[in-house]
C-alpha positions as CSV (number, residue, x, y, z in Angstrom):
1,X,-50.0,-58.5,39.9
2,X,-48.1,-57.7,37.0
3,X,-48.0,-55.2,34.3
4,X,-46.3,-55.1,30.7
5,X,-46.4,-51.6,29.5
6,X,-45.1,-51.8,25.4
7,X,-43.5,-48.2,24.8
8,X,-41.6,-45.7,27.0
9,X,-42.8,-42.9,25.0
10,X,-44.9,-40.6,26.9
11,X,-48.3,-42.0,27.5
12,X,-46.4,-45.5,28.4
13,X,-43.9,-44.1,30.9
14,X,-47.2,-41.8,32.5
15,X,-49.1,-45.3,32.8
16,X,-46.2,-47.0,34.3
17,X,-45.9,-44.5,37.2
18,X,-49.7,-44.4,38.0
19,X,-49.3,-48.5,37.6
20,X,-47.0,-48.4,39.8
21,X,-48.3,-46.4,42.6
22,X,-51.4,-48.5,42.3
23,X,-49.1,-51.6,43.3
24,X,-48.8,-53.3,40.3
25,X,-45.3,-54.7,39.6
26,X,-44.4,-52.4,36.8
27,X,-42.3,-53.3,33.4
28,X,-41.7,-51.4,30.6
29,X,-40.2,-52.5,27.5
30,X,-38.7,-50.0,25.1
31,X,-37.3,-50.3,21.7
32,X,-35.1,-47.0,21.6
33,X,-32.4,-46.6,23.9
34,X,-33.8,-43.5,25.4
35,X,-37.0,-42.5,26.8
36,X,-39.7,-40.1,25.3
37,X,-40.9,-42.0,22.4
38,X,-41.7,-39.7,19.5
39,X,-41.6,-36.2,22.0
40,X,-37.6,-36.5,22.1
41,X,-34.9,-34.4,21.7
42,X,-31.0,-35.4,20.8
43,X,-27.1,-34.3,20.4
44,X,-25.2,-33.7,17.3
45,X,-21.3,-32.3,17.9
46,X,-22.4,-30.6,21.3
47,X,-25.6,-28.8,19.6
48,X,-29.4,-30.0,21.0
49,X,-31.8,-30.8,18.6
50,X,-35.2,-30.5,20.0
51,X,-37.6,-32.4,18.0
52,X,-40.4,-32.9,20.0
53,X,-42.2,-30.4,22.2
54,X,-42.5,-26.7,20.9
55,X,-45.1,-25.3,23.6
56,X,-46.6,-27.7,26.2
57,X,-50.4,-27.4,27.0
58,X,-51.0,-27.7,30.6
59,X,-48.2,-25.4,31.9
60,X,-50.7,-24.0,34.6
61,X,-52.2,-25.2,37.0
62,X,-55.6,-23.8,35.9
63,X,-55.6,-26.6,33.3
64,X,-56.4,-30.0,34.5
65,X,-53.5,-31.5,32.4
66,X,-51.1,-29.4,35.3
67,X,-52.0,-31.9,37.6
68,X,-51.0,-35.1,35.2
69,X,-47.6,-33.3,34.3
70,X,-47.0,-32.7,38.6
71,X,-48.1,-36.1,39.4
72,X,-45.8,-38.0,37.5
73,X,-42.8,-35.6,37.7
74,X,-42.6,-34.4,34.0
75,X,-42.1,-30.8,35.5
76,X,-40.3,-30.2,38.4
77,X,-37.4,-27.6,39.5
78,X,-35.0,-29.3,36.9
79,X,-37.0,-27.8,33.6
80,X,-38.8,-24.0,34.9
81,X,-41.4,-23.2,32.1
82,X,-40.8,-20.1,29.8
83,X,-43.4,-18.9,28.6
84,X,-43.0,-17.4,24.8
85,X,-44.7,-13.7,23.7
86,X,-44.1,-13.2,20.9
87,X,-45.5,-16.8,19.4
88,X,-44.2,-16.3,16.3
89,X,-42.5,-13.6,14.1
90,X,-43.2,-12.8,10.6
91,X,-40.3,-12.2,8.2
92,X,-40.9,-11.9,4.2
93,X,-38.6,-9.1,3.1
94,X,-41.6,-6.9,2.1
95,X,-41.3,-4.5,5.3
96,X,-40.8,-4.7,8.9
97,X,-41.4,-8.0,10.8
98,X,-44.8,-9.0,12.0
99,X,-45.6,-10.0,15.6
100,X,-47.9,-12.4,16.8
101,X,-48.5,-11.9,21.0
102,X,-50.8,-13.9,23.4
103,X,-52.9,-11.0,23.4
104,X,-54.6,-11.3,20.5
105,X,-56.0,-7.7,21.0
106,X,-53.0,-6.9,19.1
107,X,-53.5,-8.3,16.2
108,X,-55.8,-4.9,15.6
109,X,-59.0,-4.5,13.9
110,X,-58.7,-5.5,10.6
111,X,-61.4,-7.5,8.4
112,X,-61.7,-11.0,9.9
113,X,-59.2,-10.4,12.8
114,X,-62.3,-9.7,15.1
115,X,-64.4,-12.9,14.3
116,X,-60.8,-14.8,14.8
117,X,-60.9,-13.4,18.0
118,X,-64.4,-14.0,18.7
119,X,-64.0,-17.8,17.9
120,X,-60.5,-17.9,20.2
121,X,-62.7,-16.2,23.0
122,X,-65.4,-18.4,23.1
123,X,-62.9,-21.4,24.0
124,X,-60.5,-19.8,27.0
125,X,-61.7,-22.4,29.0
126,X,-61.8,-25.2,26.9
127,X,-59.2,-28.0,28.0
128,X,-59.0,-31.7,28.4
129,X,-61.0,-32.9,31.0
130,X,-59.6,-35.5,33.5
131,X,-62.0,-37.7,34.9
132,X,-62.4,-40.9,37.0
133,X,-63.6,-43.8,35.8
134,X,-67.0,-45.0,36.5
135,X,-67.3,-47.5,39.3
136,X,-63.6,-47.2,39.9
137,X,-62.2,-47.0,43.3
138,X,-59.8,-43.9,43.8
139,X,-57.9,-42.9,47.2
140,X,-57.5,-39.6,45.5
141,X,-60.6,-39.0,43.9
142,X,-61.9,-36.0,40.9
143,X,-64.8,-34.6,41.8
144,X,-67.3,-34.1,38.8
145,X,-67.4,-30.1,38.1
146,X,-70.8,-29.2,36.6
147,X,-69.2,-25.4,36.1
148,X,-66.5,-26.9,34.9
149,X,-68.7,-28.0,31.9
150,X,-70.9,-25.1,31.6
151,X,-67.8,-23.1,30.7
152,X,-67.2,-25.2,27.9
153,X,-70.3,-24.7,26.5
154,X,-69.7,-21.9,23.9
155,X,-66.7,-23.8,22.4
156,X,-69.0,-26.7,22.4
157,X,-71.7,-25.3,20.4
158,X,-68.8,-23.9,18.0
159,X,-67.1,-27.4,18.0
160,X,-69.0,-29.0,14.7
161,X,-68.8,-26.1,12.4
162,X,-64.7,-26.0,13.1
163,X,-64.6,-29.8,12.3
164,X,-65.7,-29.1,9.0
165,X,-63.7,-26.1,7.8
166,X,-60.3,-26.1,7.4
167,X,-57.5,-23.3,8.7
168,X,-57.3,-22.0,5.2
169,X,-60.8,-21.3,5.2
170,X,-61.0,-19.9,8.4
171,X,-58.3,-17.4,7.7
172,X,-59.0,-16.5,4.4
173,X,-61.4,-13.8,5.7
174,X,-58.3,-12.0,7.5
175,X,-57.7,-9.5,4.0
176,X,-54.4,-8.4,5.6
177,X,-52.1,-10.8,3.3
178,X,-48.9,-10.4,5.9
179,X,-51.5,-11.2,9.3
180,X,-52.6,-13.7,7.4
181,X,-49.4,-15.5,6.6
182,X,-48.4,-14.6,10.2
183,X,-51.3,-16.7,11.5
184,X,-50.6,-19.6,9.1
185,X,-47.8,-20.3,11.6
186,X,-50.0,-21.2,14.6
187,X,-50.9,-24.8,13.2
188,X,-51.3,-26.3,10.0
189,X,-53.9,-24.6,8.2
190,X,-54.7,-27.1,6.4
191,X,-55.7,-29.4,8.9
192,X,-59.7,-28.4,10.5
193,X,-60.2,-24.9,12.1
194,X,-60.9,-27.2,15.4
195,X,-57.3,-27.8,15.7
196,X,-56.3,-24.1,14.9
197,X,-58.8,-21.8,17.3
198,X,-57.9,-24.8,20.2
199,X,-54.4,-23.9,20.1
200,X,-54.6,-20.1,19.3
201,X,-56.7,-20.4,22.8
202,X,-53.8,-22.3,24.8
203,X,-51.4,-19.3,23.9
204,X,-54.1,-16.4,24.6
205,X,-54.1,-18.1,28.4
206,X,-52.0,-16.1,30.6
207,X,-48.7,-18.4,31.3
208,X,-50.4,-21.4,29.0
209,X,-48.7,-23.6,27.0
210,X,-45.1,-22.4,27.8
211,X,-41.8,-24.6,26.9
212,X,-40.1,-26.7,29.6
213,X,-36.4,-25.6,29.7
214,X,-34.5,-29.0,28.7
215,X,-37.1,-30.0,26.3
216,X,-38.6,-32.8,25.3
217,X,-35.6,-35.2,26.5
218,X,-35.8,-34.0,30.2
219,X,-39.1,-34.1,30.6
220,X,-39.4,-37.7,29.2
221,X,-36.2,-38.5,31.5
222,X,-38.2,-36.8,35.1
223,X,-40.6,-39.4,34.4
224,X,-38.9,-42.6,33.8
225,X,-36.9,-41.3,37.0
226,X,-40.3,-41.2,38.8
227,X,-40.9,-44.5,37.5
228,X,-38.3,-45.9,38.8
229,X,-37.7,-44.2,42.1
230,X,-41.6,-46.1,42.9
231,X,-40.1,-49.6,42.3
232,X,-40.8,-49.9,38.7
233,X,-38.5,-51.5,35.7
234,X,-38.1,-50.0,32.0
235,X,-35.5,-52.1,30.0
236,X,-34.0,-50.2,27.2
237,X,-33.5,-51.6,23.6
238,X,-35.6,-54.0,24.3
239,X,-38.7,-54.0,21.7
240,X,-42.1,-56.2,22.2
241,X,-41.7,-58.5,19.3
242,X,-45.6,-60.3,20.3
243,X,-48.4,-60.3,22.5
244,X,-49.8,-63.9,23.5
245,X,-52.8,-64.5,25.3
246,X,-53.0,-67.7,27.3
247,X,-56.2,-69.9,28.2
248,X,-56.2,-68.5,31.9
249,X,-56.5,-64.6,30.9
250,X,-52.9,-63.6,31.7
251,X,-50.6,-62.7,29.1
252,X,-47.1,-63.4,27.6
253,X,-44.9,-60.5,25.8
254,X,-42.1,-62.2,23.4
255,X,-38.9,-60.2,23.3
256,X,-36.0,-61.3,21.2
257,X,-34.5,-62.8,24.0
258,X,-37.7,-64.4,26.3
259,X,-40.9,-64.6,26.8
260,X,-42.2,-62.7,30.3
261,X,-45.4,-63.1,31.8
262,X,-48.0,-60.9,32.3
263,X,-51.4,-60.5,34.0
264,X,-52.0,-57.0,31.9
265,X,-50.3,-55.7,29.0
266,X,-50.6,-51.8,27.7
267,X,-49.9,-51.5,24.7
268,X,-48.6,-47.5,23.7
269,X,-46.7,-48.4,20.8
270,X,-48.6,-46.8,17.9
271,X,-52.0,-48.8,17.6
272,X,-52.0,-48.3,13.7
273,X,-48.6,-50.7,13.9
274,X,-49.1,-52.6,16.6
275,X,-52.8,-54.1,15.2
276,X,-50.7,-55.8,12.7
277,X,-47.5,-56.5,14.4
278,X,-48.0,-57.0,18.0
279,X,-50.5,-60.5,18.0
280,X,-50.4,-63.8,16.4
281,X,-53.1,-62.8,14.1
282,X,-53.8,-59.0,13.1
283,X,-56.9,-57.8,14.6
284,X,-59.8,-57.6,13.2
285,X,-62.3,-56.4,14.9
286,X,-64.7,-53.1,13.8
287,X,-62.6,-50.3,14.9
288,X,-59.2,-52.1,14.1
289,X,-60.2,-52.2,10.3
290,X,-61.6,-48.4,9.9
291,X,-58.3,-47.6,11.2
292,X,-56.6,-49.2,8.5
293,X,-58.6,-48.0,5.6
294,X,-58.7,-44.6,7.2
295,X,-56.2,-43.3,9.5
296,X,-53.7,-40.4,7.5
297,X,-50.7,-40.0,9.7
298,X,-48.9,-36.7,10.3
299,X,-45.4,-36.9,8.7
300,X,-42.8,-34.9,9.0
301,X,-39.0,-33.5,8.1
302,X,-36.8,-32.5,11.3
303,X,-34.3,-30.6,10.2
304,X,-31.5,-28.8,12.8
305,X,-28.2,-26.7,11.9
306,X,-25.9,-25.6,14.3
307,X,-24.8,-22.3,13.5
308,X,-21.3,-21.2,15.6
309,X,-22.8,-17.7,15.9
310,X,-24.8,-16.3,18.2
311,X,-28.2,-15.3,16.9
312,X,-29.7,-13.3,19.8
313,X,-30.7,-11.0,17.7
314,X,-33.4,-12.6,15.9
315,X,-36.5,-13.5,17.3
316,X,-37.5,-17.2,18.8
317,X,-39.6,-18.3,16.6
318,X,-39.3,-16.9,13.1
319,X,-42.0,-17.6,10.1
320,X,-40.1,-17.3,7.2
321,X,-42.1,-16.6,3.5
322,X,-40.1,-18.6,0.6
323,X,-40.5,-16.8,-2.7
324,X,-39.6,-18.9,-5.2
325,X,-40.6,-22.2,-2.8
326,X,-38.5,-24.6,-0.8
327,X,-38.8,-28.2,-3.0
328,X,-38.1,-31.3,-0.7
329,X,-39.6,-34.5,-0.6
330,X,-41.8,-33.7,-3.6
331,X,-43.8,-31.2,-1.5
332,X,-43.7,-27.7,-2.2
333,X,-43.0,-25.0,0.9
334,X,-43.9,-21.3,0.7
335,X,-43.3,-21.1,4.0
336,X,-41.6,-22.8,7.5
337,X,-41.4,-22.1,11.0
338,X,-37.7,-21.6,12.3
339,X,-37.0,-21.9,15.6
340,X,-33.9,-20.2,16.8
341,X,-32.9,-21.5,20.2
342,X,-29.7,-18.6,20.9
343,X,-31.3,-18.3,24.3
344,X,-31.0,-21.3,25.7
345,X,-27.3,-21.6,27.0
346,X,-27.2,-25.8,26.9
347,X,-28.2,-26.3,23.5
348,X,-24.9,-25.2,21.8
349,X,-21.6,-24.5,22.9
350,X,-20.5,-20.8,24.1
351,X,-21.5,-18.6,21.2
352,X,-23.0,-20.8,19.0
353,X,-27.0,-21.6,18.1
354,X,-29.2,-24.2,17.2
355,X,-32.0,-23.6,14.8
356,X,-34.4,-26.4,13.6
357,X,-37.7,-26.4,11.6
358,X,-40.2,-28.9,10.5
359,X,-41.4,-29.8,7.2
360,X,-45.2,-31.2,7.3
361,X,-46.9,-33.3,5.1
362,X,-46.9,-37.1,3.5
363,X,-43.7,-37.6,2.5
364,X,-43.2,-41.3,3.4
365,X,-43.6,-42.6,0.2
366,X,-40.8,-40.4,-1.4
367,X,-38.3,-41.3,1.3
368,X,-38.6,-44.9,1.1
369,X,-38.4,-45.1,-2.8
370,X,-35.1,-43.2,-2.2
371,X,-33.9,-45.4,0.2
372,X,-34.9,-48.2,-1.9
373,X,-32.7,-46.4,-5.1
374,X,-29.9,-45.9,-3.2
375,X,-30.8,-41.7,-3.6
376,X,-31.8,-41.4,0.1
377,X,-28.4,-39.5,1.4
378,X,-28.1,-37.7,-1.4
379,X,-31.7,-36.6,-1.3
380,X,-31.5,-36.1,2.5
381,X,-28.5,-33.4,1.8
382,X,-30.4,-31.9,-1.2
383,X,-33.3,-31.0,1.0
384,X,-30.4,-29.4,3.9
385,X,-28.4,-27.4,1.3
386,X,-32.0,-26.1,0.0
387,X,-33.5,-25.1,3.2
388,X,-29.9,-23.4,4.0
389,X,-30.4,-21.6,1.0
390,X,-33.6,-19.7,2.1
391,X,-32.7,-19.2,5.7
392,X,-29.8,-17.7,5.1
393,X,-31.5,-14.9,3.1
394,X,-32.8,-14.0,6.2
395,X,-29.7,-14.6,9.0
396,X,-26.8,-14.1,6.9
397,X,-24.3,-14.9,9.9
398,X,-25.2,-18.6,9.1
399,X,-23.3,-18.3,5.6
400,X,-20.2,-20.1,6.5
401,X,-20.3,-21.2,10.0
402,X,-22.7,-24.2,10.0
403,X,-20.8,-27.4,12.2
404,X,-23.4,-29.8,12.1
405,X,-26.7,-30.3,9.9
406,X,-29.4,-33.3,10.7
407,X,-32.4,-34.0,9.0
408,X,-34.7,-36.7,10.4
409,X,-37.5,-38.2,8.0
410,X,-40.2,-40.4,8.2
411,X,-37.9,-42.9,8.3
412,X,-36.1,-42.2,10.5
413,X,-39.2,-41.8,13.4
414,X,-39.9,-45.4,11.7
415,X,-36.7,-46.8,12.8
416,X,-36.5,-45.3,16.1
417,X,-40.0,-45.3,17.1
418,X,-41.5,-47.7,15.3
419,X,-44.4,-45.7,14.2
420,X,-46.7,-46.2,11.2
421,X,-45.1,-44.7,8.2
422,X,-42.9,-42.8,10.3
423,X,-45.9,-40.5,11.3
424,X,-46.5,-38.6,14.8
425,X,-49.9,-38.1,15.2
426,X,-53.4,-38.5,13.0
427,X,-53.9,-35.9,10.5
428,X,-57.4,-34.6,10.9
429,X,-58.8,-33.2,7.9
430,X,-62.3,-31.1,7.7
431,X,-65.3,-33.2,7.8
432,X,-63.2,-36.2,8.3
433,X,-63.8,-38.6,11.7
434,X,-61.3,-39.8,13.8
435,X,-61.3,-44.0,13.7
436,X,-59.6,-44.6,17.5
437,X,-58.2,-47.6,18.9
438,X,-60.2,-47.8,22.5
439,X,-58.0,-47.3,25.8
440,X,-60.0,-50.9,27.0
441,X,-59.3,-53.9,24.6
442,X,-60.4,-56.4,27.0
443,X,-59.7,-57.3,30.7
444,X,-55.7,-57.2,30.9
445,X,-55.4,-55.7,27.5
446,X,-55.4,-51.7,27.0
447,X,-54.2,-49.5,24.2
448,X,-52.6,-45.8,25.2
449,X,-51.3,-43.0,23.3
450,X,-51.2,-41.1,19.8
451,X,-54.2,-43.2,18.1
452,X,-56.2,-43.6,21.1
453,X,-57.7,-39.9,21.0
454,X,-58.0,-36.7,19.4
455,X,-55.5,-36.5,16.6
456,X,-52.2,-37.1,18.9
457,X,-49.9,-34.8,20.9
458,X,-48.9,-34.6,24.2
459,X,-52.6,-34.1,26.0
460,X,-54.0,-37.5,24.3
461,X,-50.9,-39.2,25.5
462,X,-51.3,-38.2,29.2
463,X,-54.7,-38.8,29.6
464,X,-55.5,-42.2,27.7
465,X,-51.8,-43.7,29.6
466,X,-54.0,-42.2,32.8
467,X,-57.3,-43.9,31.5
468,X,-55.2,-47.4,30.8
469,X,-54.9,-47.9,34.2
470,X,-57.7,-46.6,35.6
471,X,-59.7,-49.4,33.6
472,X,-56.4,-51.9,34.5
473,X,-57.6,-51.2,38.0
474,X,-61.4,-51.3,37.5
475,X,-60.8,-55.0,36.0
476,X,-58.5,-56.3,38.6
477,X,-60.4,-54.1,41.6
478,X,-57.7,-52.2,42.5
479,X,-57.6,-48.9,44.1
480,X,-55.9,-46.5,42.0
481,X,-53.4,-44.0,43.3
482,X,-52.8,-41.2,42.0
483,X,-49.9,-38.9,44.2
């Protein structure tokens, strides 16, 4: 039987290689000419511009997620793990720099450091767990692990109180104003404290949540080789234009250029776009129209300089403290994370460095009025020239010697990846649900990746591609295989 997967970004390439495996004849249409989807990284003049992963959860093979990244080849010899300590280094002119380590005993004993500490404590073994489906034959089956549970249990209890709260408010009870802007850096405070103590807990984990060297391009790359070392197809600049269902159950995916039958079809183009875009009609079933009225995406500016110096001498990760703010996109900035990539040797020519930062928050709006002005280069530079302007405050060698600059906005992830507005995952505000699309549409008709669970990220991606074809081979009673 036959299997269109829409999407070579991560959760489409991880259900084409578990398809595959399972014997389905495997095809997966991709609209960019690369693989990775929105966890991608890319070349400017001979520097790397890493735009996608920043610390991967499941780096270990005490987290169940390990087993997903072996199984489908994301890490292998090719791209060893380095794992960060320091996370993240404070720098705001107003003494010596800050550390942030894995150990959070570190931090001290200052007010609110210790209930911090408390909260991060109470989930060390909370992770994503990967189970089989119900009623699903497996030649490789997961056992059910009651303890497994039971270790949860404490973040569990804490879990609705930190849905509620945002970052902001859970920090605002650290009184040290420099620890404080330190630990802004781990995630966006102002997203809820659920996201923030969950991964503050993946970096207290001994060897957790590390970086793949290579990034996010390699890692996407090992598994569309695994994909197609098993037999399976994944055709390149070519974008799922509709999906068709005919009387009989099968399926036909339109491409520019034909129409290809289908017995199954998973779809892992964002489910916010393709609801609209991807069917004769737009759907409109329950879940289909919360997620219109309700999903927020999570936007973003990528920007990356290469610097023809070598910056060894500041740390990795660098959060820098604006004073007066960085202005872009209509969003103020008092502060940005920099990431200084000096170390690794491939992302720059001899002697030179990479450093890239993002800039959160809606900003689509402002980006596609400029576009629409004819503003949007000139806008785009504004925002570079700015951002320069702070950074350099702090690394003066950059003054000068800057060979390439690149900004990326919620355009551009539009163009490439055809998301909704540009955005890379749900933003998850305090008190707010989450409106999913579900991983089973129908028999032969699945949805995987960013809006499928959680808010987004690499975890959600892995396990709902997984899921897709575990109900793909519940409904076509097919053992699934999954090594």
């Amino acid at each position: 039987m036959r299997v269109i997967i829409v999407g070579a970004g991560i959760s489409g390439l991880i259900s084409a290689v578990y398809a595959r495996r399972s014997g389905f004849e495997t095809l997966v249409l991709e609209k960019a000419a690369n693989p990775g989807g929105v966890s991608t990284s890319w070349r400017r003049k001979g520097y790397l511009m890493e735009g996608g992963i920043h610390w991967l959860i499941g780096t270990t093979p005490e987290n169940p997620l390990h087993e997903i990244w072996k199984e489908t080849g994301a890490l292998q010899e090719n791209n060893p793990v380095f794992v960060k300590d320091p996370i993240y280094t404070l720098m705001d002119g107003k003494g010596e720099p800050i550390e942030l380590f894995r150990d959070l005993s570190k931090l001290g004993k200052g007010a609110g450091v210790g209930r911090l500490r408390f909260f991060v404590s109470c989930f060390r073994h909370f992770h994503t767990p990967i189970q089989d489906l119900p009623g699903m034959k497996s030649r490789y089956p997961r056992r059910f692990n009651p303890w497994e549970y039971v270790q949860m249990l404490p973040a569990v209890l804490l879990t609705p109180y930190l849905m509620i709260i945002s970052g902001y408010r859970l920090l605002n009870r650290v009184r040290d104003k420099r620890l404080r802007n330190l630990l802004y850096a781990v995630c966006d405070p102002e997203v809820n404290a659920l996201s923030y103590v969950y991964t503050l807990s993946t970096f207290a984990a001994e060897g957790e949540s590390g970086y793949p060297e290579g990034g996010s391009i390699r890692m996407a790359q090992n598994i569309a080789d695994t994909v197609t070392s098993l037999g399976g197809e994944i055709r390149y600049r070519t974008p799922a234009e509709q999906i068709r269902e005919l009387p009989d159950g099968s399926y036909v995916v339109k491409t520019a250029t034909e129409e290809l039958r289908a017995d199954a079809v998973i779809v892992t183009l964002d489910a916010r776009k393709a609801i609209d875009k991807l069917f004769p009609e737009p759907l409109q079933d329950r879940w289909a129209r919360k997620m219109r009225k309700k999903v927020l995406g999570e936007h973003c500016m990528f920007l990356g300089i290469g610097v023809k110096a070598n910056l060894q001498a500041y740390p990795r990760s660098m959060q820098m403290i604006f004073d007066p703010p960085l202005e872009a996109a209509g969003r103020s900035y008092n502060f940005l994370i920099v990431n200084n990539y000096s170390r690794n040797t491939e992302y720059a020519p001899e002697g030179c460095t990479v450093i890239t930062s993002l800039l959160g928050g809606w900003s689509y709006g402002y980006w596609k009025a400029a576009r629409e002005d004819g503003t949007y280069k000139e806008k785009k530079e504004a925002v570079i020239q700015a951002f320069i302007e702070r950074v350099k405050r702090y690394i003066p060698e950059i003054e000068g010697n800057i060979e390439v600059t690149d900004l990326a906005t919620p355009l551009t992830y539009e163009r490439y990846c055809d998301t909704f507005e540009g955005s890379y995952m749900t933003h998850w505000m305090p008190g707010k649900a989450l409106h999913n699309a579900p991983v089973r549409y129908k028999k032969g008709l699945y949805f995987a990746g960013q809006r499928t669970a959680y808010s987004g990220g690499l975890p959600p991606a892995a396990v709902s591609g997984r899921s897709a074809v575990q109900h793909l081979c519940r409904d076509f009673d097919v053992e699934f295989v999954s090594r």
